[in-house]
Every structure is written in C-alpha cells, then in structure tokens.
Biopython code that builds the backbone (N, CA, C, O; Angstrom):
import numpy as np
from Bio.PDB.StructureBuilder import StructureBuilder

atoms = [
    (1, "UNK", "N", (-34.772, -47.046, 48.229)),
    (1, "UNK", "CA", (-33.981, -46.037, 47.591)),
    (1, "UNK", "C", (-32.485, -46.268, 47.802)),
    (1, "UNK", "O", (-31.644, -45.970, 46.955)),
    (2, "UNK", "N", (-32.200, -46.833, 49.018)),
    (2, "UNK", "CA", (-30.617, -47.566, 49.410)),
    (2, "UNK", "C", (-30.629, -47.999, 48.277)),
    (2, "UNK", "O", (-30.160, -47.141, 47.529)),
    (3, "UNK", "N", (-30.971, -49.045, 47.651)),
    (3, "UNK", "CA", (-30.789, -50.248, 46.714)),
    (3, "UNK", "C", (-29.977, -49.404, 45.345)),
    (3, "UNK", "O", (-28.969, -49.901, 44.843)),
    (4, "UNK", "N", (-30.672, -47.841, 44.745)),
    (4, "UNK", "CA", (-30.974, -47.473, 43.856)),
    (4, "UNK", "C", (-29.586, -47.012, 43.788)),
    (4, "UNK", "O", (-28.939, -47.076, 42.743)),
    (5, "UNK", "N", (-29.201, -46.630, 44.691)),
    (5, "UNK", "CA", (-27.940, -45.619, 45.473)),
    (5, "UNK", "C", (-26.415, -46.578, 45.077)),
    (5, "UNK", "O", (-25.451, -46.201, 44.411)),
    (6, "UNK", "N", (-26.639, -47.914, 45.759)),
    (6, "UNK", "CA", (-25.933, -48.755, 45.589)),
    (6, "UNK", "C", (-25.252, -49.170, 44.338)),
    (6, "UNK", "O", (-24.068, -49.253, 44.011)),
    (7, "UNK", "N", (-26.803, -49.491, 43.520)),
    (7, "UNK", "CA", (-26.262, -50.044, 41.661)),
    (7, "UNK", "C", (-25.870, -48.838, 40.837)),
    (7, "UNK", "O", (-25.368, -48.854, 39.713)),
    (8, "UNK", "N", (-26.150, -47.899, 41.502)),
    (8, "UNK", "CA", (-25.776, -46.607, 40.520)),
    (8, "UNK", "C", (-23.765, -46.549, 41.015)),
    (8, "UNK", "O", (-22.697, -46.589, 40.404)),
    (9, "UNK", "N", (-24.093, -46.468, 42.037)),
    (9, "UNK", "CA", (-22.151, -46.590, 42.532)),
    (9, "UNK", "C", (-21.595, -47.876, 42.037)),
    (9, "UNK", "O", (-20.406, -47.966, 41.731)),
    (10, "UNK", "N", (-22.430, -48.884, 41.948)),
    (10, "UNK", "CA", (-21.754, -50.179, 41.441)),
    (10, "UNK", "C", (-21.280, -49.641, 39.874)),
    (10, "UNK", "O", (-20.105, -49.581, 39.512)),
    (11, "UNK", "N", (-22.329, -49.310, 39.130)),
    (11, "UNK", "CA", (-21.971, -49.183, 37.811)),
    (11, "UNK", "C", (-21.020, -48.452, 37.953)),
    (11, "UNK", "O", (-19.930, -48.774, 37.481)),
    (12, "UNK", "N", (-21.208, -47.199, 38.688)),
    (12, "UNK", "CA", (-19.537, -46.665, 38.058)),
    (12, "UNK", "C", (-18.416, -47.247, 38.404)),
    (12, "UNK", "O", (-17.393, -47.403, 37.738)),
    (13, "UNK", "N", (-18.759, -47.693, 39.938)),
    (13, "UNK", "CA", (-17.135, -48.996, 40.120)),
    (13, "UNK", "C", (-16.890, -49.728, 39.061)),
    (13, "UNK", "O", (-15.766, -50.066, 38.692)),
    (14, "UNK", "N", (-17.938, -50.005, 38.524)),
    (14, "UNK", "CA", (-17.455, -51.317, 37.393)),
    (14, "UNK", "C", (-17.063, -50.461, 35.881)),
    (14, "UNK", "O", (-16.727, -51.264, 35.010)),
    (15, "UNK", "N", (-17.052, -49.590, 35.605)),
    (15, "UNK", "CA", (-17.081, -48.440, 34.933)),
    (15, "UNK", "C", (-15.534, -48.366, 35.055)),
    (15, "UNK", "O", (-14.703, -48.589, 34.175)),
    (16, "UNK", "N", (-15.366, -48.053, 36.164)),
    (16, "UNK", "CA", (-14.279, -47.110, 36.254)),
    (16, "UNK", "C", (-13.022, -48.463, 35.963)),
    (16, "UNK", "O", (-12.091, -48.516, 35.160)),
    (17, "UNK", "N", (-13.495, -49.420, 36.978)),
    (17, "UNK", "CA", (-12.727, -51.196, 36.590)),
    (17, "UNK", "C", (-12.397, -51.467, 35.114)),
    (17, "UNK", "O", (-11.300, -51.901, 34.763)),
    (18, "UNK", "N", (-13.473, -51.169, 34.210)),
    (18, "UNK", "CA", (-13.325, -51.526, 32.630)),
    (18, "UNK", "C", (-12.840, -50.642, 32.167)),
    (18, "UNK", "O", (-12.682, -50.840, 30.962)),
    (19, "UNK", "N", (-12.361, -49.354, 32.604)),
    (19, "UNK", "CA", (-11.451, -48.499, 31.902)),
    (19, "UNK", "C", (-10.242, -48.737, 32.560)),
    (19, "UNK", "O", (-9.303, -48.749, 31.765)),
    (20, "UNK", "N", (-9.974, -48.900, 33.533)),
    (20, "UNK", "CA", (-8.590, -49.101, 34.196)),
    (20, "UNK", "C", (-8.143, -50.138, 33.729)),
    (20, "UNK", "O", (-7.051, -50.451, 34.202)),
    (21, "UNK", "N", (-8.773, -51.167, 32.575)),
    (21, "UNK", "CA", (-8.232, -52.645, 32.434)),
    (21, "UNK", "C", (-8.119, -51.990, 31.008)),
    (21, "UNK", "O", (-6.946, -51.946, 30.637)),
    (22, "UNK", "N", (-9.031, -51.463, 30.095)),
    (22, "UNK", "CA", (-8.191, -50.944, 29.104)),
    (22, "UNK", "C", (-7.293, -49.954, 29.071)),
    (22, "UNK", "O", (-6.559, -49.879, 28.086)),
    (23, "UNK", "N", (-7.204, -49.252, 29.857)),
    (23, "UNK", "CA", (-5.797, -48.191, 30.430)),
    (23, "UNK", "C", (-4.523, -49.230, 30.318)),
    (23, "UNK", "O", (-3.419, -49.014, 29.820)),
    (24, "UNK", "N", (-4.972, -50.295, 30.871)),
    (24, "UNK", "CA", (-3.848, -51.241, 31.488)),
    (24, "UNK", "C", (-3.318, -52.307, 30.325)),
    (24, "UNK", "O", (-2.198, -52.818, 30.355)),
    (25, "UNK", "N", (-4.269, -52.544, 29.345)),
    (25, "UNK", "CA", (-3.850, -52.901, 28.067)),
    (25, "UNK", "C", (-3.385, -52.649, 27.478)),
    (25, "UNK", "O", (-2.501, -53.286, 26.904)),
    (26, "UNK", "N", (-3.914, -50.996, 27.200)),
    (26, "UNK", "CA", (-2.949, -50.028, 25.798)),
    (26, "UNK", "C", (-1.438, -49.887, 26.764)),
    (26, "UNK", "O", (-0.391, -49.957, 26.121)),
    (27, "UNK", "N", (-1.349, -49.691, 28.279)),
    (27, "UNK", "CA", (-0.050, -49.325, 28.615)),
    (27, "UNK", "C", (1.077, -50.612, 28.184)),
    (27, "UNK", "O", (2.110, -50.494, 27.525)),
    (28, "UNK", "N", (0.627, -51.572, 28.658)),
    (28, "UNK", "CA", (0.906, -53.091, 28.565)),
    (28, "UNK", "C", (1.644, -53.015, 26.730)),
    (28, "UNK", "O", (2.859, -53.114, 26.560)),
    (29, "UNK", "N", (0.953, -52.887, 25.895)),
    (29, "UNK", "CA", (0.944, -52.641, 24.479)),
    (29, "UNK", "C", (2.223, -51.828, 24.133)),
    (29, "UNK", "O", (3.330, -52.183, 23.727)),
    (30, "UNK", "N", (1.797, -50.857, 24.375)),
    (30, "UNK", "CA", (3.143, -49.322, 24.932)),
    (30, "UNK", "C", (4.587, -49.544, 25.066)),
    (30, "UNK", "O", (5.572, -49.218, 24.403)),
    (31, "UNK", "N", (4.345, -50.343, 26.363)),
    (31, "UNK", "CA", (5.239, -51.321, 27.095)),
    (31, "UNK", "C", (6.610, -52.161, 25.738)),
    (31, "UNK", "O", (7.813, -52.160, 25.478)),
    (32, "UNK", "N", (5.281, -52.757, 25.276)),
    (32, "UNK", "CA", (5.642, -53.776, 24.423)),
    (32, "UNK", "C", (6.768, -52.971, 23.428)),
    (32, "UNK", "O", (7.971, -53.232, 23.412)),
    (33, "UNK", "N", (6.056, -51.876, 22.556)),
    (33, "UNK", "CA", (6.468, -51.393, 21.471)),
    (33, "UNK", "C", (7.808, -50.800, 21.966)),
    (33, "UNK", "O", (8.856, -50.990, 21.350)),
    (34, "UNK", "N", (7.740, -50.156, 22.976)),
    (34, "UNK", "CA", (9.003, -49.438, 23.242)),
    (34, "UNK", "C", (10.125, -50.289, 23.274)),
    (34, "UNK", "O", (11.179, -49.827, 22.837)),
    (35, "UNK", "N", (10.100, -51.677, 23.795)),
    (35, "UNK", "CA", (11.094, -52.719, 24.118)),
    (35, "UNK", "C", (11.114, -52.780, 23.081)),
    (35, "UNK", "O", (12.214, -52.340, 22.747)),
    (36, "UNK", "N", (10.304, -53.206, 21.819)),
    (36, "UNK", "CA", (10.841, -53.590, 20.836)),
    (36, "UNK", "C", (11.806, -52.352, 19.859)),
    (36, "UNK", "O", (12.347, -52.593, 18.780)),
    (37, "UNK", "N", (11.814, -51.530, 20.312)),
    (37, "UNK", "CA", (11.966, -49.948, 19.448)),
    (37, "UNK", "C", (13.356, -49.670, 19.885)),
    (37, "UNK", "O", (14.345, -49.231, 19.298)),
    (38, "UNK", "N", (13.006, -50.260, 21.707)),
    (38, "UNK", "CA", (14.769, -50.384, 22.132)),
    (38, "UNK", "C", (15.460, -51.074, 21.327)),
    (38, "UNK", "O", (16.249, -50.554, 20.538)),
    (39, "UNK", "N", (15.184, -52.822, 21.450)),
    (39, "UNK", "CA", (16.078, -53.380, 20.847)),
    (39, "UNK", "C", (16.278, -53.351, 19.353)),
    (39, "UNK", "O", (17.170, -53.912, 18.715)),
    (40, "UNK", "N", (15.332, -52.630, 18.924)),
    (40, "UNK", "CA", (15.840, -52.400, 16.925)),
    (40, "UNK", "C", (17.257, -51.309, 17.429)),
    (40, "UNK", "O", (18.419, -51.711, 17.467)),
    (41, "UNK", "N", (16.883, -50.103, 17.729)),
    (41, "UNK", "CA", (17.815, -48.960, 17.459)),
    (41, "UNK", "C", (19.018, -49.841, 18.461)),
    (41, "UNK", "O", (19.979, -49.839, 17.691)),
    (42, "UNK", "N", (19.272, -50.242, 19.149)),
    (42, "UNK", "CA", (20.499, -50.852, 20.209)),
    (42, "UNK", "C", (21.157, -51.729, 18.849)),
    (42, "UNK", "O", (22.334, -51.564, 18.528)),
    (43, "UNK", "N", (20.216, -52.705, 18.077)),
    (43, "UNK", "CA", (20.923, -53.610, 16.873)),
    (43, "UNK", "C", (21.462, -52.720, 16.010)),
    (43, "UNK", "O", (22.630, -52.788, 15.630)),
    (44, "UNK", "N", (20.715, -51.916, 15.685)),
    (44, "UNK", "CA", (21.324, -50.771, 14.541)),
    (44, "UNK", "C", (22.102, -50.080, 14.722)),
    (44, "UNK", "O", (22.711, -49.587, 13.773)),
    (45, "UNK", "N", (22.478, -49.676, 16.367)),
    (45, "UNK", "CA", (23.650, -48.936, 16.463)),
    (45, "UNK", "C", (24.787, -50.025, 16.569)),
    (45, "UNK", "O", (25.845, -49.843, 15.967)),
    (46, "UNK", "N", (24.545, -51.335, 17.450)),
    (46, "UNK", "CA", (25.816, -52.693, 16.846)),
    (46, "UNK", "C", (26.281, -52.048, 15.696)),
    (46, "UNK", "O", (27.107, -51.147, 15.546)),
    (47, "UNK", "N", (25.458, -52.804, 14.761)),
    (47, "UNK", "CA", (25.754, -52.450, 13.487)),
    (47, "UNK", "C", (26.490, -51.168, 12.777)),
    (47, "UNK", "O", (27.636, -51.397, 12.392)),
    (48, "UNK", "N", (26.138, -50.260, 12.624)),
    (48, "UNK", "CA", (26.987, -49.148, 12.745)),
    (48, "UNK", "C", (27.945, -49.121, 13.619)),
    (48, "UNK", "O", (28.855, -48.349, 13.314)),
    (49, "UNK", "N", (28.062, -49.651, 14.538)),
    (49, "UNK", "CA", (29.505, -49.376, 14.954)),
    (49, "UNK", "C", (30.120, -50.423, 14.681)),
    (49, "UNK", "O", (31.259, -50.198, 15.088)),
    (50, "UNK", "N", (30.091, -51.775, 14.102)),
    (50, "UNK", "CA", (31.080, -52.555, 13.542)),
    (50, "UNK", "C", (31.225, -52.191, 11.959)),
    (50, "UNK", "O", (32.379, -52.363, 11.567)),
    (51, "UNK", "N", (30.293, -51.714, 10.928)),
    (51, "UNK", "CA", (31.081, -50.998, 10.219)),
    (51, "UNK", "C", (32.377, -50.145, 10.433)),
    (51, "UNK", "O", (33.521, -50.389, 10.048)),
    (52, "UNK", "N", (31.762, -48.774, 11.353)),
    (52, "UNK", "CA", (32.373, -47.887, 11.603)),
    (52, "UNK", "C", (34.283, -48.606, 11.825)),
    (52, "UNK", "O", (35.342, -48.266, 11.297)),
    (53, "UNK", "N", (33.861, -49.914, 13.070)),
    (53, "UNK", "CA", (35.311, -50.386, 13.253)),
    (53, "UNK", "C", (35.778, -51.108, 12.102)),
    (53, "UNK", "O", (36.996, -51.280, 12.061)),
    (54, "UNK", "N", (34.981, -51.644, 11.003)),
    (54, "UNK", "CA", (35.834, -52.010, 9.382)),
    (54, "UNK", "C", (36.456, -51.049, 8.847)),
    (54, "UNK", "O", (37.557, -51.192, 8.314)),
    (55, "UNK", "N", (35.922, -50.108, 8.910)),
    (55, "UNK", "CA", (36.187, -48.399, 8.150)),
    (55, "UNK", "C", (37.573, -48.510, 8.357)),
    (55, "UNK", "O", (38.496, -48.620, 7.550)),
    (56, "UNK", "N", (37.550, -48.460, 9.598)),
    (56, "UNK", "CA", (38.782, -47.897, 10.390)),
    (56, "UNK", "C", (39.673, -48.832, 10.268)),
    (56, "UNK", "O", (40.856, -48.517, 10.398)),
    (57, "UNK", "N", (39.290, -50.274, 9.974)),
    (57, "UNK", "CA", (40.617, -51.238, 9.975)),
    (57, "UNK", "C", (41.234, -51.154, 8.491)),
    (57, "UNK", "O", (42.449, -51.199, 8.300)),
    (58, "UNK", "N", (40.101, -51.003, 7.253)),
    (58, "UNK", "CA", (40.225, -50.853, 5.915)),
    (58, "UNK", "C", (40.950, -49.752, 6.047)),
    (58, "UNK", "O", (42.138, -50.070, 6.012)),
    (59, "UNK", "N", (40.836, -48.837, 6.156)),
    (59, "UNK", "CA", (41.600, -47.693, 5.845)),
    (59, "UNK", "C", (42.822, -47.507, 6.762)),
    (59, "UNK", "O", (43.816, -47.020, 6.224)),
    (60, "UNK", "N", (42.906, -47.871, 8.259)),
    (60, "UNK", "CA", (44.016, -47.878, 8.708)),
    (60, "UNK", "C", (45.833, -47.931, 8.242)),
    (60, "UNK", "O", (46.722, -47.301, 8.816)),
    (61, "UNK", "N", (46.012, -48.910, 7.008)),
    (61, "UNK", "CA", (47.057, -49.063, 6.476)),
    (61, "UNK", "C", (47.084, -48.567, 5.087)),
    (61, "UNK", "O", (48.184, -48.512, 4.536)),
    (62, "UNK", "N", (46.087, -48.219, 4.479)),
    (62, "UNK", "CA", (45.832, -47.464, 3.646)),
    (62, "UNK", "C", (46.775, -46.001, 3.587)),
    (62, "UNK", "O", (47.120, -45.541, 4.676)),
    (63, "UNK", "N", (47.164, -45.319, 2.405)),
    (63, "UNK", "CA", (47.525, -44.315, 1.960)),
    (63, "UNK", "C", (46.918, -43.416, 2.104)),
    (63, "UNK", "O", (47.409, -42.348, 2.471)),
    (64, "UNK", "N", (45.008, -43.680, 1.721)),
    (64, "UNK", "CA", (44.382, -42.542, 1.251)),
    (64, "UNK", "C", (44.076, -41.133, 2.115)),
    (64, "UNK", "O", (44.041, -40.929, 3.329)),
    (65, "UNK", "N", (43.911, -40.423, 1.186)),
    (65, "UNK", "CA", (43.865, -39.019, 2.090)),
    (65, "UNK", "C", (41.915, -38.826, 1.945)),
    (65, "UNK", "O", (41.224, -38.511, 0.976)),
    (66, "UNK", "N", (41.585, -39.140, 3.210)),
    (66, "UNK", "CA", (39.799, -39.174, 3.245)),
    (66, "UNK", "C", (39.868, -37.303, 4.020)),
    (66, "UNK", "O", (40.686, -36.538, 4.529)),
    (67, "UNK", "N", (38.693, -37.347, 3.716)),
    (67, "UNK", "CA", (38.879, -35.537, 4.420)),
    (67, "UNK", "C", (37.114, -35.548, 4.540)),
    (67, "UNK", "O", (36.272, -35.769, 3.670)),
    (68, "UNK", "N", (36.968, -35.217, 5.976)),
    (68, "UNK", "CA", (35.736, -35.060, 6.685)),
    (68, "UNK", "C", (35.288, -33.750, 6.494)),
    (68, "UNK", "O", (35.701, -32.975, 7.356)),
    (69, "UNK", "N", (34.334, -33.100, 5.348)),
    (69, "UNK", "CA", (33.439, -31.909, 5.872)),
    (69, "UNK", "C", (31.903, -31.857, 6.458)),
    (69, "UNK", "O", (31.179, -32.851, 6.492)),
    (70, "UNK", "N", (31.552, -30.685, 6.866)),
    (70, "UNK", "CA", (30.498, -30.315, 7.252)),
    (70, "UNK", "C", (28.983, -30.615, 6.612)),
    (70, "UNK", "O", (28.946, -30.121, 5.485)),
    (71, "UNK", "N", (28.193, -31.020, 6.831)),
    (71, "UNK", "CA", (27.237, -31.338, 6.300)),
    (71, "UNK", "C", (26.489, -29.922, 5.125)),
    (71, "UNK", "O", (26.347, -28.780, 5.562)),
    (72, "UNK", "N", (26.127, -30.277, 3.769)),
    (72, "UNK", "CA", (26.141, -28.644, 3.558)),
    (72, "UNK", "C", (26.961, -27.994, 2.328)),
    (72, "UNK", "O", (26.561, -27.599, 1.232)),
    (73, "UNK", "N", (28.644, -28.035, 3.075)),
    (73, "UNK", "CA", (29.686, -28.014, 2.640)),
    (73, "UNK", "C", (30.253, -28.274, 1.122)),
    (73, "UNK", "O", (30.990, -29.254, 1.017)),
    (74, "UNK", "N", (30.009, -27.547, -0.011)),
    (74, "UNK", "CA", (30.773, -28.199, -1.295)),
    (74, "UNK", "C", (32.144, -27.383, -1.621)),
    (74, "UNK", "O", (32.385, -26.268, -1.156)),
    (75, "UNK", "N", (32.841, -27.970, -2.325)),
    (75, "UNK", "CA", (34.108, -27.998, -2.240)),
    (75, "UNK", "C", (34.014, -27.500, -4.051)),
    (75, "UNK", "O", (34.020, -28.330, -4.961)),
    (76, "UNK", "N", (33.952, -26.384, -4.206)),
    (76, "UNK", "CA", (33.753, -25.367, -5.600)),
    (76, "UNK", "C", (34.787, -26.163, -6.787)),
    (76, "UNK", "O", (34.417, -26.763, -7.796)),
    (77, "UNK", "N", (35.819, -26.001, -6.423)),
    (77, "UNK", "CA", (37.135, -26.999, -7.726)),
    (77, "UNK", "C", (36.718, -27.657, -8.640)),
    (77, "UNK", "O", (36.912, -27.436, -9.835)),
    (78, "UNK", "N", (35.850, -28.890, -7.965)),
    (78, "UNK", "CA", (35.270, -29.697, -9.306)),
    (78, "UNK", "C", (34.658, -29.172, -9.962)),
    (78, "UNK", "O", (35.220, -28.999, -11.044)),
    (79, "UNK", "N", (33.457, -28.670, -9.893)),
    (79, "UNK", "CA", (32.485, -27.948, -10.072)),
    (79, "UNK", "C", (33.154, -26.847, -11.546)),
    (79, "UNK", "O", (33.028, -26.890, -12.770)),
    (80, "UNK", "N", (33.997, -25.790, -10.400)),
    (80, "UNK", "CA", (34.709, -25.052, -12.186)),
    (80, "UNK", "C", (35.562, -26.114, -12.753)),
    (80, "UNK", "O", (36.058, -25.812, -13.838)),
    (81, "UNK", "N", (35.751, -26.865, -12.457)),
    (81, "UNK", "CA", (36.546, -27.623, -13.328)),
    (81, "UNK", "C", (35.441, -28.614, -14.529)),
    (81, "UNK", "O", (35.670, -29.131, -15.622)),
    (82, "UNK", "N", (35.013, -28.584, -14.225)),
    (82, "UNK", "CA", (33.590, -29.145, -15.211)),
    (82, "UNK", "C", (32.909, -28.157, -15.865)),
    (82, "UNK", "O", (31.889, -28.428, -16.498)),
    (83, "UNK", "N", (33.325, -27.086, -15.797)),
    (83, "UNK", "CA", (32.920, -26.131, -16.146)),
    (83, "UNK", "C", (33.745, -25.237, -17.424)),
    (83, "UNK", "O", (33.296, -24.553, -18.344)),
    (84, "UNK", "N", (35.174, -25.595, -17.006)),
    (84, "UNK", "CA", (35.726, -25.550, -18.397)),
    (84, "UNK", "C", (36.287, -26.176, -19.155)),
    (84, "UNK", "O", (36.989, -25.863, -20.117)),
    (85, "UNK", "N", (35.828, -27.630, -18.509)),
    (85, "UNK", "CA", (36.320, -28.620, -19.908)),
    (85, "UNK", "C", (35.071, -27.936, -20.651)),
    (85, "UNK", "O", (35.343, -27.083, -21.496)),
    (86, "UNK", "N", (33.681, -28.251, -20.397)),
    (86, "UNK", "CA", (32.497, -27.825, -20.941)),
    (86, "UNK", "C", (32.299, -26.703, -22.001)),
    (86, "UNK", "O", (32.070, -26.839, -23.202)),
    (87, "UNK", "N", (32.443, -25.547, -21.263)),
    (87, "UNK", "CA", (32.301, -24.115, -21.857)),
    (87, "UNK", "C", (33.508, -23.619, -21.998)),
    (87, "UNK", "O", (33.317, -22.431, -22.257)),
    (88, "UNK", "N", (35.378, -23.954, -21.972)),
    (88, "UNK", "CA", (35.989, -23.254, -21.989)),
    (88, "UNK", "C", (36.365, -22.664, -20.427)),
    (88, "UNK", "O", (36.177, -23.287, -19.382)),
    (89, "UNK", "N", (36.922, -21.355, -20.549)),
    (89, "UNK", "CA", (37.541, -20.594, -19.655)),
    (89, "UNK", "C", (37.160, -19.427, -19.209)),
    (89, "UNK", "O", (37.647, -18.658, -18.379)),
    (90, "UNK", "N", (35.760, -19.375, -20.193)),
    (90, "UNK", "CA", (34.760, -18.025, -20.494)),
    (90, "UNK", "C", (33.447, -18.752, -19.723)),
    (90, "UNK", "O", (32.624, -17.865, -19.496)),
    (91, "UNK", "N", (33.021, -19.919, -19.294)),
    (91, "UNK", "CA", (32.260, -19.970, -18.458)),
    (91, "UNK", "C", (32.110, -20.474, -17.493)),
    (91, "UNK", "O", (31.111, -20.697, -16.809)),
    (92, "UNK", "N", (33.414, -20.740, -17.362)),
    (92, "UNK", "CA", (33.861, -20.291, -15.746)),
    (92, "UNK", "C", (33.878, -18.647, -14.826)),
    (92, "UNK", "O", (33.456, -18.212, -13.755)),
    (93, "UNK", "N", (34.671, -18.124, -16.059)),
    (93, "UNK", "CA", (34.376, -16.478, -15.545)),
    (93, "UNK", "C", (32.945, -16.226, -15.197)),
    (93, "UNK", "O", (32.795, -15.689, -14.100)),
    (94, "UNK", "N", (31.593, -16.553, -16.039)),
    (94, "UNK", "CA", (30.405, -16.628, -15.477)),
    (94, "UNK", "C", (29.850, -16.910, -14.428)),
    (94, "UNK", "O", (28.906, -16.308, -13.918)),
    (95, "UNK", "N", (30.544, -18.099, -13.928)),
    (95, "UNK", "CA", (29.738, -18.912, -12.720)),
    (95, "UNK", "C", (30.675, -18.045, -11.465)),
    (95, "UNK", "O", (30.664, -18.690, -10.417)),
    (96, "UNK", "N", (31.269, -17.064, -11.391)),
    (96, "UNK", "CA", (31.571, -16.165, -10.565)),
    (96, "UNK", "C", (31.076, -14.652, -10.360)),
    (96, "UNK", "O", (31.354, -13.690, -9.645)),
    (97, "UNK", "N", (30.111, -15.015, -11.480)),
    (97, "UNK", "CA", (30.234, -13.267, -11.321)),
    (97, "UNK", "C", (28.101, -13.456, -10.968)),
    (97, "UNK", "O", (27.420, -12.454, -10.746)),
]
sb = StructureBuilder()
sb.init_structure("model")
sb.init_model(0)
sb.init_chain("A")
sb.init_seg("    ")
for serial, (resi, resn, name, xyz) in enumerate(atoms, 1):
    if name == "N":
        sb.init_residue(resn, " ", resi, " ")
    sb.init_atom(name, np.array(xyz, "f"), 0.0, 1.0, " ", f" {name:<3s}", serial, name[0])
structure = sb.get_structure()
C-alpha cells in the first residue's frame, strides 16, 4: 500500500512539474511580447519627437501665426461665414437662433 501512496504523490509531483513548465513558457512568451511592445512604443515616441523637433525648426523663422486649441474646440467664424456666402445674411441669423 506504501507503493500505491508513493505513485499517487509522484503523479502529482510530476503534475504539478508540467504545469510549472507551462506557467514558465506562457511567462517566458509574456516576457517576450512586452520587450517587444517596449521597444515599438520607445521607436514611436523617437519618432514623434523628431518630428515634433522639425515642427519647431520649420516654423521657428517662420511668420505664421499657428494657434493651439482644445481638443473639441471649434472656432464658429468660418462656419457663419460659409454660411452666408451660401444662404445670404438671413441664414446666418438662423444658425443662431
């Protein structure tokens, strides 16, 4: 009955061994993806930020007047202004009321 006792604990040692080695694979795997996930987004932010520093050299001596809003944000002017080449001056009064 020792004997019986024994292979029954063996199996689960060996049980428990063949899950800890696929535990240790998928982590291994895991491992992998994340490094690679690092080094994409680390290249992509390079990248964006040497645009970002063209931006800034292109426009540096530049004249232009650039104007940063809020995400969201529209700026109404054009908008009636397309509005009465279109319809006149009478539907503009509309798009206010």
């Amino acid at each position: 009955m020792a004997d019986e006792g024994d292979t029954e604990e063996k199996k689960k040692l060996e049980s428990i061994e063949e899950e800890l080695r696929y535990n240790k694979e998928v982590l291994d795997d895991m491992e992998s993806l994340i490094s690679a996930l690092i080094y994409k987004e680390r290249r992509a932010n390079d990248e964006v930020q040497e645009a970002r520093r063209q931006l800034f050299t292109a426009f540096k001596d530049s004249s232009a007047n650039i104007c940063v809003k809020r995400m969201g944000e529209l700026d109404g002017k054009p908008f009636m202004n397309a509005v009465k080449v279109k319809y006149g001056h009478g539907g503009a009064d509309l798009m206010h009321h």
